[in-house]
C-alpha positions in Angstrom: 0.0 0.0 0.0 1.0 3.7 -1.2 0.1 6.2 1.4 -0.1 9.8 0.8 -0.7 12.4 3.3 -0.6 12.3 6.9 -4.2 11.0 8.0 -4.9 7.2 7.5 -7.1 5.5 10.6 -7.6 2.3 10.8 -9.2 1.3 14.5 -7.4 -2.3 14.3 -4.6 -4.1 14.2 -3.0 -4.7 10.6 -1.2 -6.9 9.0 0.9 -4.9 5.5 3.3 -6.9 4.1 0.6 -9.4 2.0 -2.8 -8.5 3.5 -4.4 -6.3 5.6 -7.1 -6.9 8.1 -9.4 -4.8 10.1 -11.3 -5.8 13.0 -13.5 -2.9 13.2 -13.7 0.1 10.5 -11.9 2.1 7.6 -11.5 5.3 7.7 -10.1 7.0 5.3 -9.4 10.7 5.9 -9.6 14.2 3.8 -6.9 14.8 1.8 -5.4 11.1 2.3 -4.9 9.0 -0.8 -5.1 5.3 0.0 -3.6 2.7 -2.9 -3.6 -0.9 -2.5 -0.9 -2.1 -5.1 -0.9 -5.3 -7.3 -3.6 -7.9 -5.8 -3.4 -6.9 -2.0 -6.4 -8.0 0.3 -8.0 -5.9 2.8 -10.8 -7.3 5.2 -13.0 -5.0 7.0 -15.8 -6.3 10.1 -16.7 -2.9 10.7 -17.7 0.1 8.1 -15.6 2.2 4.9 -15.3 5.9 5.6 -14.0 7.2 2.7 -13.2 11.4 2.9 -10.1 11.4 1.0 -9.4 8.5 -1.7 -9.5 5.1 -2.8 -7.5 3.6 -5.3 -7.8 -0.1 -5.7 -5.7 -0.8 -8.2 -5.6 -4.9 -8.5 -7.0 -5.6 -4.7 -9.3 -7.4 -3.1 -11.9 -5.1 -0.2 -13.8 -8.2 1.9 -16.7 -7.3 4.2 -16.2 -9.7 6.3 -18.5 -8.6 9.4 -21.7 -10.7 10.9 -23.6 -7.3 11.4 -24.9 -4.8 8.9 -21.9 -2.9 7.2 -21.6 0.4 5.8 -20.0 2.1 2.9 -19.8 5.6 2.7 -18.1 8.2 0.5 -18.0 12.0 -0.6 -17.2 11.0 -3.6 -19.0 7.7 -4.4 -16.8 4.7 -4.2 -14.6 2.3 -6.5 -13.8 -1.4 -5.7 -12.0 -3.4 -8.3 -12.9 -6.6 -6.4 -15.5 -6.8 -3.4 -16.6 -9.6 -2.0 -19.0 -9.9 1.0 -19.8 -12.3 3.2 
């Protein structure tokens, strides 16, 4: 993952070298540019708050949560793959 900007929040722990996984939210923040390069994997439980942006390149987003899940953006939202559960 490219990172641009200062302001990335993920409330989890995360794993970056080959995947990434949340146990709660996203949150992306304004004026933050997040890029998942080549055919990275992020699972979310929790919701995608997108105020900055989102380039999926390759990657794989999985809602992975037993509850209802939320995506929100300012700017509508992009996924290259999304898979749900």
């Amino acid at each position: 993952m490219k990172y641009y900007n200062t302001f990335l929040s993920i409330v989890a722990f995360l794993v970056w070298h080959a995947s990434a996984s949340a146990q709660v939210s996203m949150s992306i923040g304004q004026e933050t540019k997040l890029v998942i390069t080549g055919e990275m994997n992020i699972a979310i439980s929790g919701d995608w708050q997108n105020d900055g942006s989102f380039v999926p390149d390759n990657g794989v987003v999985h809602f992975i949560g037993t509850d209802v899940q939320q995506i929100t953006s300012v700017s509508g939202e992009r996924f290259t793959h999304l898979t749900t559960n």
